[in-house]
C-alpha angles and dihedrals in degrees: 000000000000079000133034107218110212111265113207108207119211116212111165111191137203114175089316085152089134088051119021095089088053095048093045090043079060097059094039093053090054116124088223103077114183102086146121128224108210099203103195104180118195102211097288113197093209132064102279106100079050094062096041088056084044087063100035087066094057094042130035102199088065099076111179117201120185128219121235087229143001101286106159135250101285082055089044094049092041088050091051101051086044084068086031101116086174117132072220140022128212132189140239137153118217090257097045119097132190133199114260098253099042097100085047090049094037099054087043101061087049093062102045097052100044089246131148094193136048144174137182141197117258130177141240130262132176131230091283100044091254104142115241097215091242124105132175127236126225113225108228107245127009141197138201090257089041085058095050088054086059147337097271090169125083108208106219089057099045121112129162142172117269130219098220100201089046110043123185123219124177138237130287095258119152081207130025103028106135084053092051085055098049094050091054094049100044098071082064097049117094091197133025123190140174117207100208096217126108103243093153152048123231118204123224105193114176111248098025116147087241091051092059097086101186079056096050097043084061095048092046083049088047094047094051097038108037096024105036092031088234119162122258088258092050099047080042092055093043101050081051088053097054091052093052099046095044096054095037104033133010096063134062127190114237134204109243091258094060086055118111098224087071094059104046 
């Protein structure tokens, strides 16, 4: 690209202290340079916001912002795209990691296919970093009523183009917030495209809010029915969609070889 345009990176933390270094070391380890990290830490009780300071004072573009009180992570990520000043913004929670060309490749593809939204595959790890031999694919082009049939869109690879002067912040969900987002912000996307390629690692820690599925079904229900305005039968039919799709389709088990850690 002849320019870089400013990414603004959204990392909201809650007590991430085993994990956030690694998380910031993968972005600055990314090939695309002019970014920003929006650090948006929710009154963590461990070391973490600690570290991520650590790291603001070394390097300007990592700017870490604290919440007056424990808000969750929709407020936290919402706080954090309100100071974002990126022609795009890109996501990625503080136990998240991605590879160090995913924000290059993945501008890249954007531009040369004429999209304002993108997505990628990215593949599980577990709370050691050990891969879990299971990555997601990215379908190839999406719509707002493909994302409603299920959560294409792996937070921690999306990245779209802003309007500065209109942001776009999502609803107040415990679960599901990033889709909520994303389904806000796609009846105002031209293109969506999905690069098929893994470019991130996704964390499965045990206990983790996402990983509560009677939780998360509500909240997908919640999300369809109170949010969208959809009918009891169709929130019903969505929320059966995104179960479907998610056993029988969007992930496919790897050999150890075809895993990214391997690679990084």
């Amino acid at each position: 690209m002849d320019k870089e345009p400013l990414i603004s990176i959204i990392t909201p933390n809650y007590n991430c202290a085993m994990y956030i270094a690694q998380t910031i070391e993968s972005v600055l380890a990314q090939t695309y340079r002019n970014w920003e990290m929006l650090i948006q830490d929710d009154c963590s009780s461990d070391d973490s916001l600690k570290i991520a300071l650590s790291y603001a004072q070394k390097d300007s573009r990592i700017k870490v912002e604290s919440n007056p009180n424990n808000v969750g992570a929709a407020t936290s990520r919402n706080n954090a795209i309100r100071r974002s000043k990126g022609e795009y913004l890109a996501f990625l929670d503080s136990d998240d990691l991605w590879i160090p060309t995913k924000l290059e490749k993945q501008m890249q593809f954007m531009q040369a296919n004429n999209c304002d939204f993108s997505y990628a595959g990215y593949e599980h790890i577990n709370q050691d970093g050990k891969s879990m031999l299971v990555q997601a694919k990215a379908t190839k082009h999406l719509t707002y009523r493909k994302l409603l049939l299920h959560c294409w869109t792996g937070c921690l690879t999306v990245v779209y183009k802003q309007d500065l002067s209109n942001k776009i912040y999502g609803p107040i969900l415990k679960n599901c917030n990033d889709h909520a987002l994303f389904l806000k912000v796609m009846p105002h996307i031209k293109n969506a495209m999905g690069l098929n390629e893994c470019l991130a690692m996704y964390r499965i820690r045990e206990g983790g809010i996402s990983r509560k599925k009677t939780n998360k079904l509500n909240s997908f229900y919640q999300l369809f029915h109170d949010y969208e305005g959809l009918s009891y039968i169709a929130s019903t039919f969505c929320l059966l969609t995104q179960i479907i799709i998610k056993q029988f389709y969007k992930y496919k088990k790897i050999t150890k070889s075809e895993s990214i850690t391997n690679n990084i």
